[in-house]
C-alpha positions as CSV (number, residue, x, y, z in Angstrom):
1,X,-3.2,-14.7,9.8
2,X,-4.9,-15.8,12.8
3,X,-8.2,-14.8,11.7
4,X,-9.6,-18.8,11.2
5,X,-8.5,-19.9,14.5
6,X,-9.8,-16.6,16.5
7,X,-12.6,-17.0,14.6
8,X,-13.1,-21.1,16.2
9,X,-11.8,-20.1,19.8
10,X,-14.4,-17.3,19.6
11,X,-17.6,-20.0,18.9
12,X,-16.6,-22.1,21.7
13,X,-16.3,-19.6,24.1
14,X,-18.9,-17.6,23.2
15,X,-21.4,-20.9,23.7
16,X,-19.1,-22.0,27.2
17,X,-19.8,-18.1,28.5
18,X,-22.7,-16.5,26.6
19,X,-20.7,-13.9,25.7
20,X,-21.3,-13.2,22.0
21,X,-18.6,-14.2,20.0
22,X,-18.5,-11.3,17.9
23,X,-17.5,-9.7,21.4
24,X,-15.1,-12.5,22.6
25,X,-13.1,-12.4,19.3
26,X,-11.9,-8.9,19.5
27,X,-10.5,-10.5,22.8
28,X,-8.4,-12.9,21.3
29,X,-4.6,-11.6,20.7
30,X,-0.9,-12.9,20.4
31,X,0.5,-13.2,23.6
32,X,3.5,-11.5,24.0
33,X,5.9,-14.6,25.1
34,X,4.7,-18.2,23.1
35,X,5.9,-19.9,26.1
36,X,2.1,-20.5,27.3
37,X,0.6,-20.3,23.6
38,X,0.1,-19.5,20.3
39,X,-3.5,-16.6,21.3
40,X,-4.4,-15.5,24.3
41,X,-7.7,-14.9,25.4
42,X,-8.1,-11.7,27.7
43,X,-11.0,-12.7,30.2
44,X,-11.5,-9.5,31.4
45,X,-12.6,-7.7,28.1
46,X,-15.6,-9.9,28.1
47,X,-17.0,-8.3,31.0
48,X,-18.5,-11.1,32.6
49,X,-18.3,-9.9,36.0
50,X,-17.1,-12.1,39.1
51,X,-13.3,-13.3,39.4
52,X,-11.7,-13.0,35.8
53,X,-8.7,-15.4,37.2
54,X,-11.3,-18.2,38.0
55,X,-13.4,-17.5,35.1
56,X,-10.3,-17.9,33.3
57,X,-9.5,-21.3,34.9
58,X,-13.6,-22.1,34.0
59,X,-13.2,-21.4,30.3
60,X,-9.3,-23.5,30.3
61,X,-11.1,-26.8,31.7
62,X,-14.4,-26.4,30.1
63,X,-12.7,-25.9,26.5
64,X,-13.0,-28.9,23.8
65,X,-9.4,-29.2,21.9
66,X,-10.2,-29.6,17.9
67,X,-7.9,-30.6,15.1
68,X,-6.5,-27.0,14.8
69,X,-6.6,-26.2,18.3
70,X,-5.2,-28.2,20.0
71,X,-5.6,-26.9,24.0
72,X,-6.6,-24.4,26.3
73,X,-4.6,-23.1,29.4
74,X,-5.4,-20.4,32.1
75,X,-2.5,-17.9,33.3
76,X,-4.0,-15.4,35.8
77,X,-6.9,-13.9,33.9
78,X,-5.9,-15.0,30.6
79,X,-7.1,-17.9,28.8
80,X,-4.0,-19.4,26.3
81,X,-4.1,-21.6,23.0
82,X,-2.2,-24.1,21.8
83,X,-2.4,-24.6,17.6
84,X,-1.8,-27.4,15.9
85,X,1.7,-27.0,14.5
86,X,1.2,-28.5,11.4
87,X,-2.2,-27.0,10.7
88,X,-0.3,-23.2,11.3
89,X,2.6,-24.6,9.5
90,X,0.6,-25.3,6.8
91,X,-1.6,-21.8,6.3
92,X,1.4,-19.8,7.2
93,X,4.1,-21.0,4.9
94,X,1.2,-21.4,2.2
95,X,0.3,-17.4,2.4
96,X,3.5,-16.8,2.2
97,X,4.2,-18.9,-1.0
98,X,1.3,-17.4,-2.0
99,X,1.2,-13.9,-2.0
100,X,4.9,-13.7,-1.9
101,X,6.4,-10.1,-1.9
102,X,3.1,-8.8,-1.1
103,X,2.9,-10.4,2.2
104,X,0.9,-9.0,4.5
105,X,-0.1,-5.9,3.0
106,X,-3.7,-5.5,2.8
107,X,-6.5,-3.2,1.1
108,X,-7.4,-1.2,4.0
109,X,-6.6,1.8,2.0
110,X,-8.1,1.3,-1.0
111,X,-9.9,3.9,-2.7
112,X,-7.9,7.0,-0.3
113,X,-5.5,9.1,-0.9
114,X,-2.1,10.4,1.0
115,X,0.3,12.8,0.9
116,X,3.6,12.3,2.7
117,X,5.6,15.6,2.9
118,X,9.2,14.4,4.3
119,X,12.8,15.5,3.7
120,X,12.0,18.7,2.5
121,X,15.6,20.2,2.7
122,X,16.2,24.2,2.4
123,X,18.1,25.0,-1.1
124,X,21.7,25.5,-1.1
125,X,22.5,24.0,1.9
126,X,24.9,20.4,1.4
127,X,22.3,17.2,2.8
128,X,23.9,16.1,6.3
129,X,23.2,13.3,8.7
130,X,20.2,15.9,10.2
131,X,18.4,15.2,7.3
132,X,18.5,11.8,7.3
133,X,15.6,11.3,9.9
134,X,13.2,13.0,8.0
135,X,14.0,11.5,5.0
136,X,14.1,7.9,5.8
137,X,11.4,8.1,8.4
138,X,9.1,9.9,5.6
139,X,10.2,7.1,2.7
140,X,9.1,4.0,5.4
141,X,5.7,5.5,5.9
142,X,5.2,6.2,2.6
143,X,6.2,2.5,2.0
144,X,3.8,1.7,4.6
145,X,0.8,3.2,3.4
146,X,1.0,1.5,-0.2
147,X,1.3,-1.8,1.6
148,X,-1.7,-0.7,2.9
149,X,-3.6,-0.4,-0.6
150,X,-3.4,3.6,-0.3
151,X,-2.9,5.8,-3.3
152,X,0.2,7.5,-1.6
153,X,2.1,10.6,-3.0
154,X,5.3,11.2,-1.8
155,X,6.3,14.9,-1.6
156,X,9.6,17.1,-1.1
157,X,8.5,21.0,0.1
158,X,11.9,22.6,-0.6
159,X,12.4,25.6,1.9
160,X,13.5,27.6,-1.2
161,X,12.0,30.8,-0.1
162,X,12.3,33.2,2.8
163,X,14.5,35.1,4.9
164,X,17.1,32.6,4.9
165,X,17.4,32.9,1.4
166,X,17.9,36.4,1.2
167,X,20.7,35.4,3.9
168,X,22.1,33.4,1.6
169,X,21.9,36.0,-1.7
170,X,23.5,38.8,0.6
171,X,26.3,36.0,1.6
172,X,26.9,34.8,-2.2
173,X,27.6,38.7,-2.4
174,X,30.2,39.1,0.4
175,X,31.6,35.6,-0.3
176,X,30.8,33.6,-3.1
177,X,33.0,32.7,-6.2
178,X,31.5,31.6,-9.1
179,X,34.2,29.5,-10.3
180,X,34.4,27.8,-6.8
181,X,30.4,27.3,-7.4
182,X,31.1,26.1,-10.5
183,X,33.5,23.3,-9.1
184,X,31.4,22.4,-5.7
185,X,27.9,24.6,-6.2
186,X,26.6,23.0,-2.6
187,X,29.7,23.1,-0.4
188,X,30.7,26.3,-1.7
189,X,27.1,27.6,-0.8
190,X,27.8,26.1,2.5
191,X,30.6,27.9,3.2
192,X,29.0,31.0,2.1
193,X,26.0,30.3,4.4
194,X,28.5,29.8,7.4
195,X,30.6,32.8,7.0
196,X,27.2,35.6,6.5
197,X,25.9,34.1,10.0
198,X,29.5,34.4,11.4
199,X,29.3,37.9,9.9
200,X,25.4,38.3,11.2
201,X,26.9,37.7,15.1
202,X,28.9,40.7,14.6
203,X,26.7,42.7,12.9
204,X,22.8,42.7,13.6
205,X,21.9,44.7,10.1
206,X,23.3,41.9,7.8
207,X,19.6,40.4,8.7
208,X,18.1,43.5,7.9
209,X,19.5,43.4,4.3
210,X,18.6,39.4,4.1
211,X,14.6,41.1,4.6
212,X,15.6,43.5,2.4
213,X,17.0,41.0,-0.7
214,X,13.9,38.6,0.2
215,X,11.3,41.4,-0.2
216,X,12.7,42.5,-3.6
217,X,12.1,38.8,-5.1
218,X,8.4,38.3,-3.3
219,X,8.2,42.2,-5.7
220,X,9.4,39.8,-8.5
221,X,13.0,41.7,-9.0
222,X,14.9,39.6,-11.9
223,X,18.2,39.7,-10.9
224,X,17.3,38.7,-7.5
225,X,14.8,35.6,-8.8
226,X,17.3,34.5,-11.3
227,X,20.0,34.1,-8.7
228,X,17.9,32.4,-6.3
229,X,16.7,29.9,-9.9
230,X,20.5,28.8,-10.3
231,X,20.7,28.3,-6.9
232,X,17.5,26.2,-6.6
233,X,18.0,24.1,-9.7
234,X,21.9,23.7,-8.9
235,X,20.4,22.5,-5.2
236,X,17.8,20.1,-6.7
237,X,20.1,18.5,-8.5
238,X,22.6,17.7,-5.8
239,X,19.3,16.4,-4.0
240,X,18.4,14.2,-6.8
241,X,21.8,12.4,-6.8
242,X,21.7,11.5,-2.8
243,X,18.3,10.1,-2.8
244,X,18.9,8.2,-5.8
245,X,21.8,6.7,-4.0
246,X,19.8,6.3,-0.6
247,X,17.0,4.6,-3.3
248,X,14.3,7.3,-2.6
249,X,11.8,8.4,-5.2
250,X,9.1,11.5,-4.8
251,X,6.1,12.3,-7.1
252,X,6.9,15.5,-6.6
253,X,9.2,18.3,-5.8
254,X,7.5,21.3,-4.0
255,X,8.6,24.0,-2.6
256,X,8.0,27.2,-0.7
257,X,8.4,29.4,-3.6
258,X,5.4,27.7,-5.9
259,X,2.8,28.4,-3.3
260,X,2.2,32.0,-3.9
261,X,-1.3,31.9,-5.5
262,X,-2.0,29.7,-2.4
263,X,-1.1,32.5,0.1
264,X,-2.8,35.4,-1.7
265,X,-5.9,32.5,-1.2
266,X,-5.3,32.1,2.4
267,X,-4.6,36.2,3.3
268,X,-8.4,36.6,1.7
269,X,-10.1,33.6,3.5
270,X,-8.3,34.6,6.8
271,X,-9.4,38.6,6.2
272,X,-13.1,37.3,5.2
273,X,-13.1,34.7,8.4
274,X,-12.5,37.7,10.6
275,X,-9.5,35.9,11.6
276,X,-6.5,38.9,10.3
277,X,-5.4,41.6,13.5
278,X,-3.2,43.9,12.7
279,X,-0.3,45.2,15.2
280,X,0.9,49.0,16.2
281,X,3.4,48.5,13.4
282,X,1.4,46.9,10.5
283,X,2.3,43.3,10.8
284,X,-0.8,41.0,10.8
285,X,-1.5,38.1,12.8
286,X,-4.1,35.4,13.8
287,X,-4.8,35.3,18.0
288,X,-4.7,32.1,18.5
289,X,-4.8,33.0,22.7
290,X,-8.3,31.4,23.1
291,X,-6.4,27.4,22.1
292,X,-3.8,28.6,24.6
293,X,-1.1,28.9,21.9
294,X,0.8,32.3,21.6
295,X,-0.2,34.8,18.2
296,X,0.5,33.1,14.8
297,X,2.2,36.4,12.6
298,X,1.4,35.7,9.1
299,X,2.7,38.8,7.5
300,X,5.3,41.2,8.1
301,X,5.6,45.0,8.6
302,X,7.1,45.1,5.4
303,X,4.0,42.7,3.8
304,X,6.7,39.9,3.2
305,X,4.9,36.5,3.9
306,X,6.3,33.9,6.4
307,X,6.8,29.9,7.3
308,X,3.3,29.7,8.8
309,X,1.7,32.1,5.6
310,X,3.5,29.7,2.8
311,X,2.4,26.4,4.6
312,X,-1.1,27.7,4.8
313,X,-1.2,28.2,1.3
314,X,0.3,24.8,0.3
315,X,-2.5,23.1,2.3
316,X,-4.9,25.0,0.6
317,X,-2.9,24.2,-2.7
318,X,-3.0,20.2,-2.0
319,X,-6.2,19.4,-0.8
320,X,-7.4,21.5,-4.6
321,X,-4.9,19.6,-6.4
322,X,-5.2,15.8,-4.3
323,X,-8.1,16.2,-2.9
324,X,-6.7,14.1,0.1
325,X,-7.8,12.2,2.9
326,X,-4.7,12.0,4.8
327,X,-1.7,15.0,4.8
328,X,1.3,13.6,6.4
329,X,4.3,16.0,7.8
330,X,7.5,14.6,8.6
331,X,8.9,17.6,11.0
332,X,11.3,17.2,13.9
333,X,10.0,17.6,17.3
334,X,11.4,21.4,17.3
335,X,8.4,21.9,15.5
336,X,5.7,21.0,17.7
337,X,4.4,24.1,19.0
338,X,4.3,25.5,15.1
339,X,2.2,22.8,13.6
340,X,0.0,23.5,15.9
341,X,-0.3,26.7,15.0
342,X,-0.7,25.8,11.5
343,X,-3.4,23.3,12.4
344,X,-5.6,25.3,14.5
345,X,-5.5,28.3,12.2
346,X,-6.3,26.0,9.2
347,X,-9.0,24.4,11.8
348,X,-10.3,27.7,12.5
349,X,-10.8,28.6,8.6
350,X,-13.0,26.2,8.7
351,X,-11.6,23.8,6.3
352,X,-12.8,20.0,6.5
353,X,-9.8,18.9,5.6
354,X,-8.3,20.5,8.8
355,X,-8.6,17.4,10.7
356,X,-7.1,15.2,8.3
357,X,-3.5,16.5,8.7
358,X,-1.2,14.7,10.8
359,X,2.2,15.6,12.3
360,X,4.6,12.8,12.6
361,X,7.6,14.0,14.7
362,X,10.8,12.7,15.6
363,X,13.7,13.5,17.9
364,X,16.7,15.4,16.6
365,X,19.9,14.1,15.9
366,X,22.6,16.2,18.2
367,X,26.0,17.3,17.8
368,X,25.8,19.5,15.1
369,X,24.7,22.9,13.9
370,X,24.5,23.7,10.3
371,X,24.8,28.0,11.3
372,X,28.1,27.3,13.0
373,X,29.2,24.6,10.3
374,X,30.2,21.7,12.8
375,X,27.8,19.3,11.1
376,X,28.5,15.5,9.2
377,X,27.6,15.7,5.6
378,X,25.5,12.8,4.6
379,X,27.5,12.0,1.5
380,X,30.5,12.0,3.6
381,X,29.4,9.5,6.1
382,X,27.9,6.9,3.6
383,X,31.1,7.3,1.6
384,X,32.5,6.2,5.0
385,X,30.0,3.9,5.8
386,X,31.1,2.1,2.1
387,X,34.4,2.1,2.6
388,X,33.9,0.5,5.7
389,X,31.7,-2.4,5.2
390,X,34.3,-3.0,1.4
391,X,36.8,-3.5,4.0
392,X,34.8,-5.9,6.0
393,X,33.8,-8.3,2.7
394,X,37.7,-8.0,1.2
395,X,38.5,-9.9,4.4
396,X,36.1,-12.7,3.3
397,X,37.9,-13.2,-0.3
398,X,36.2,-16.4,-1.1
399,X,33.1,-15.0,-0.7
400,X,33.9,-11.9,-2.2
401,X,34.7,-12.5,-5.3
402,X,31.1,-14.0,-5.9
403,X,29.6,-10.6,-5.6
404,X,28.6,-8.9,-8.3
405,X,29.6,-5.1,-8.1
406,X,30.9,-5.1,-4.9
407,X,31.3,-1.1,-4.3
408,X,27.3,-1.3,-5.1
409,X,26.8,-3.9,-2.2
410,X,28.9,-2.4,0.3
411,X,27.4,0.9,-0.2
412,X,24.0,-0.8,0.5
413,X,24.9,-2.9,3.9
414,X,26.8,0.5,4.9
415,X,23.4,2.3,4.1
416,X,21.5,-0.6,6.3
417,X,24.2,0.0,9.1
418,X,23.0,3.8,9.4
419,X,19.5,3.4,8.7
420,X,19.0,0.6,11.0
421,X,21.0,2.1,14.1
422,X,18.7,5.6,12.9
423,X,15.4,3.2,13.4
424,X,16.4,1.2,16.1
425,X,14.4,3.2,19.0
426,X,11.1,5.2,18.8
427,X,11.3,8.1,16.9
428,X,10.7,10.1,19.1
429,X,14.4,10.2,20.5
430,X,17.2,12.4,20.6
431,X,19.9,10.4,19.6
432,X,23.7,11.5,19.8
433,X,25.5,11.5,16.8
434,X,28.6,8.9,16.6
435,X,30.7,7.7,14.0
436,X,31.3,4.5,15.9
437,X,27.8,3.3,16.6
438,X,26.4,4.7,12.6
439,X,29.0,2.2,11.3
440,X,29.4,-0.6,13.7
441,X,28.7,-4.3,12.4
442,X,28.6,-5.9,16.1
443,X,25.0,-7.3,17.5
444,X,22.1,-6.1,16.2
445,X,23.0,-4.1,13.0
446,X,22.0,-3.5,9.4
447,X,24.7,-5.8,8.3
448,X,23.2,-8.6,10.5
449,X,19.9,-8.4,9.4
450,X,21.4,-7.8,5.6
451,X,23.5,-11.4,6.3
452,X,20.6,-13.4,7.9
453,X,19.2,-12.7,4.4
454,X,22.0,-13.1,2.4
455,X,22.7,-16.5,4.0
456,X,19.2,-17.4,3.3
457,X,19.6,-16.6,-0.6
458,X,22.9,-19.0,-1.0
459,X,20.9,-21.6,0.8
460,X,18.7,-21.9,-1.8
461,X,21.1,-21.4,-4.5
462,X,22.9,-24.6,-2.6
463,X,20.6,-27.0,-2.1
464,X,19.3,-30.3,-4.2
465,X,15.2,-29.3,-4.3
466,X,13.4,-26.9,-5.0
467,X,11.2,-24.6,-3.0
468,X,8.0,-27.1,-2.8
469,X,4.3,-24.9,-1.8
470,X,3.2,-28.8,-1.3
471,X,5.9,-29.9,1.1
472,X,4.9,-32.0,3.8
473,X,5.5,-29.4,6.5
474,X,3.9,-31.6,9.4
475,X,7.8,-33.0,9.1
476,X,8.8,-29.4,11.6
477,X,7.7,-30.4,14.5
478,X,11.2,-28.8,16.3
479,X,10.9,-26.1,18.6
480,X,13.1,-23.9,17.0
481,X,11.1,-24.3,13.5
482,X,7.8,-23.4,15.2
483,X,9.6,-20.3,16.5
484,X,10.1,-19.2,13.1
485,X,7.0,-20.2,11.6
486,X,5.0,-18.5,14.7
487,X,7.1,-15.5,14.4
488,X,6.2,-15.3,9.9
489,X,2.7,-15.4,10.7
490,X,2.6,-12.7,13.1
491,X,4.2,-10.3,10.1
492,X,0.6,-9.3,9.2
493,X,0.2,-8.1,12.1
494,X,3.0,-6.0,12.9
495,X,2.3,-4.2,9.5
496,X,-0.8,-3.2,10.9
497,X,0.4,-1.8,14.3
498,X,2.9,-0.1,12.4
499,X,-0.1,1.6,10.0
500,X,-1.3,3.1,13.2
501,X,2.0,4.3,15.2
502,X,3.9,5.1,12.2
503,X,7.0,3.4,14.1
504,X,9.4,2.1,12.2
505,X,11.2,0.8,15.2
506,X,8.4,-1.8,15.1
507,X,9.2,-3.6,11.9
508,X,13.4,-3.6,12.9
509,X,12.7,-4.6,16.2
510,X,10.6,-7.8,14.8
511,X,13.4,-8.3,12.1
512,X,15.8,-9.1,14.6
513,X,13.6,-11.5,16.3
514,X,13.2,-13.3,12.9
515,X,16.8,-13.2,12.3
516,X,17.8,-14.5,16.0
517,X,14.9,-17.0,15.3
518,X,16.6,-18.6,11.8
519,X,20.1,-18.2,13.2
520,X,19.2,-20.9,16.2
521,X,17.4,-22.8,13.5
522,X,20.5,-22.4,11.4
523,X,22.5,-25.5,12.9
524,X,19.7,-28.3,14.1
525,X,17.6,-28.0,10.8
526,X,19.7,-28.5,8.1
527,X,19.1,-28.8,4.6
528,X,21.4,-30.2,2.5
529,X,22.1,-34.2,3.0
530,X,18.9,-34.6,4.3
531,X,15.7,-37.4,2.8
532,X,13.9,-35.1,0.4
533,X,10.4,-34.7,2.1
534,X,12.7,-33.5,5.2
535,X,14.9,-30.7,2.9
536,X,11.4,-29.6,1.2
537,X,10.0,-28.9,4.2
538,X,12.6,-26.9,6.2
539,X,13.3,-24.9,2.5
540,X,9.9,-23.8,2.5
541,X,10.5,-22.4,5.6
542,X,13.5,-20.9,5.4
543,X,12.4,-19.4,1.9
544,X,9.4,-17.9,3.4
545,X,11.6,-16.5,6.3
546,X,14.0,-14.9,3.9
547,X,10.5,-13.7,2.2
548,X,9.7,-12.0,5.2
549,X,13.2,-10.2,5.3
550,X,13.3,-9.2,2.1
551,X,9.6,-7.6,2.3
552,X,10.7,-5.5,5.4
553,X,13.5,-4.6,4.6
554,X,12.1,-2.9,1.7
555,X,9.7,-2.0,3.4
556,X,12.0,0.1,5.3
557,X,14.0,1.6,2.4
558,X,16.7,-0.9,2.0
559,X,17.7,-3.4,-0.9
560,X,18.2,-6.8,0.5
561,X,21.3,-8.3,-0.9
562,X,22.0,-11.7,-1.6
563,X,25.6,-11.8,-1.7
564,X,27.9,-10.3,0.6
């Protein structure tokens, strides 16, 4: 957005210092307070040896103002800029109007493909708040990329294979009613899954016979694969209906299970790299002791395959069937040390696709346990989260009975009450999980930022003109409108420091600046009873603000309502 103004400060100071100006651009940024300007110039990058504070000071004195910018001003080793208001008015609000939901999203990835692998829940198990992370986290990024111009696949890998599975079969056995799976086929598979593990404490050999059920469907037993088919299909389902809910679409639906030509693939390339050791008792393995991680075991005594044997497969699977140039996996942090494993064994295959895969981790929400049953079922909390925030619009009853489907919209602002508290922080973090702060309307919350916008959308619907791309916008000369325009422009450039940290926490953080921005405009720039040119003007803003909202927000995974 800045680009034409850099792009002038960079000429001038290029012919004050003799530093080229393809060097002094670069050097040019948004300052992180607008207190002292709109760029800031970073002396030091430009290398031009001596004091960079009184080079700074130099530049600041020596600098011509011009119609767009207007003055120069040294703080410490940093040169800042003033812009003309309405000149920045004028291209910001116009882009905007412009390229209206699409701005800020650029081209960069044009012509490249990704796949995002995120969610990727294991069959027969109900969705709970542990999910979540991956999910939403996985669904912004893959947002992110198309922004970005990339062809971008979004992918669930099922864990519908394995041990655990044969866990589950031998549990369905002890346990399982199939007119209770009939009623309720995921909680009753739940409840199945808790009581073989309680049974598995107090008896070791129930996981030998887990082995034992898996190894007869990787021989292709029927009765085996056709129980774990009801299972998977009855489990895909279930799936479906949450993410439709949560407004989450994949390309495709993976899983463990359809990656078995894949592993035969990668057994051969690893025996014909030199790679496969065998141990005293048959298993094989890859030594990975030389990249200081400990042996990757990619079959078992038994010649059952593993995690690590399936996941090299499905790599080798992708890049044949995408021909990618970015993988994406959306794993927790407990899974650090293993996709390092995964990599380097992939790395050491010598594939050249190795180095294109990328693990994006997050922290783990804590406080529940699927094996011991204490955990909070997704469903369950945004049915909470719904009832909630229906309570909270019943109290406004004016305003509530303008909204159109109102169990629809409170299910939405008590999906942005989870998702923004989820988002809130770097990913990275362990977060506790509480009822009170996943539905909590107070400060900085989904519903705020879902209001801002909201209050934004009757404006316009209120108001005696109509949004005007030719409005004389040299009328905002206020403070608080050259926060908000200051803060629209700089959009553009919070997508593309989110394309590189894959931080969601970036784009919330900067929608509750906006919001705080337009709520102190709120009150001193009004629009309605004010001289046309005047109402044209501050509409135009406040429509490209509530642009801006709307764009993130779905950006994020949410639907921005305008009623509520």
């Amino acid at each position: 957005m800045f680009e034409n103004f850099k792009s002038e400060i960079a000429k001038q100071i290029s012919a004050l210092s003799g530093v080229a100006a393809e060097t002094v651009e670069p050097a040019i940024g948004l300052p992180s307070d607008t207190v002292h300007g709109d760029l800031a110039l970073t002396v030091p990058r430009l290398r031009m040896g001596g004091n960079p504070v009184k080079a700074a000071q130099s530049l600041a004195e020596q600098f011509q103002p011009t119609e767009a910018v207007i003055g120069a001003v040294a703080t410490g080793p940093y040169v800042n800029f003033r812009i003309n208001r309405a000149t920045l008015a004028r291209s910001v609000l116009g882009a905007v109007h412009a390229t209206g939901s699409k701005y800020g999203w650029t081209n960069d990835g044009a012509g490249k493909r990704v796949i995002v692998e995120f969610s990727s829940p294991n069959i027969a198990k109900t969705f709970h708040v542990g999910h979540l992370r991956s999910t939403i986290i996985g669904n912004f990024i893959y947002n992110l990329h198309k922004a970005h111009g990339w062809d971008a696949v979004a992918m669930n890998y099922l864990g519908d294979w394995g041990k655990q599975y044969g866990l589950l079969a031998v549990g369905f056995e002890r346990h399982g009613s199939e007119e209770e799976l009939a009623a309720d086929a995921i909680s009753h598979l739940f409840d199945v899954y808790v009581k073989i593990n309680a049974d598995a404490e107090q008896d070791p050999a129930v996981h030998d016979e887990a082995r034992a059920y898996f190894k007869r469907m990787e021989d292709g037993d029927e009765a085996a694969l056709a129980l774990w088919q009801r299972f998977r299909t009855m489990s895909i389902q279930k799936y479906k209906a949450i993410y439709a809910r949560l407004g989450i679409h994949f390309d495709v639906y993976s899983g463990e299970s359809q990656v078995g030509e894949g592993v035969t693939r990668a057994m051969s390339m690893l025996q014909e790299a030199g790679l496969l050791q065998e141990d005293d008792l048959g298993g094989k393995y890859v030594d990975l002791s030389a990249h200081r991680l400990d042996k990757a075991v990619v079959q078992k005594t038994d010649g059952a395959t593993l995690y690590i044997t399936r996941d090299l497969g499905a790599a080798i699977q992708r890049h044949e069937l995408y021909n990618f140039d970015k993988a994406i996996y959306v794993v927790a942090t407990q899974q650090d040390y293993y996709l390092k494993q995964l990599f380097k064994t992939l790395e050491l295959l010598g594939l050249p696709y190795a180095d294109r895969l990328q693990h994006i981790n997050y922290g783990m929400v804590e406080g529940m346990s699927t094996r011991k049953g204490t955990v909070v079922f997704l469903e369950d909390l945004l049915n909470e989260s719904q009832s909630k925030m229906h309570e909270v619009m019943r109290a406004n009853q004016d305003k509530y009975q303008d909204v159109t489907d109102p169990e629809h919209i409170a299910d939405v602002i008590g999906m942005s009450a989870i998702i923004i508290q989820d988002m809130s922080a770097k990913r990275i973090k362990d977060y506790d999980f509480n009822w009170d702060r996943m539905l909590s309307t107070e400060g900085d919350t989904g519903p705020y930022l879902q209001y801002a916008h909201a209050r934004l959308c009757s404006l316009e619907r209120k108001v005696h003109v109509k949004v005007n791309p030719g409005a004389d916008v040299s009328l905002l000369t206020e403070d608080v409108a050259h926060r908000v325009i200051t803060l629209i422009s700089r959009y553009p450039d919070v997508l593309a420091t989110a394309i590189n940290t894959l931080e969601p926490c970036s784009i919330v953080q900067y929608l509750f600046k906006l919001s705080h921005a337009i709520s102190s405009a709120w009150d001193s720039l009004k629009v309605l009873d004010q001289p046309e040119d005047v109402a044209e003007a501050r509409l135009l803003m406040y429509w490209s603000a509530r642009a801006v909202l709307s764009n993130a927000l779905t950006l994020l995974g949410l639907e921005p309502v305008e009623r509520m």
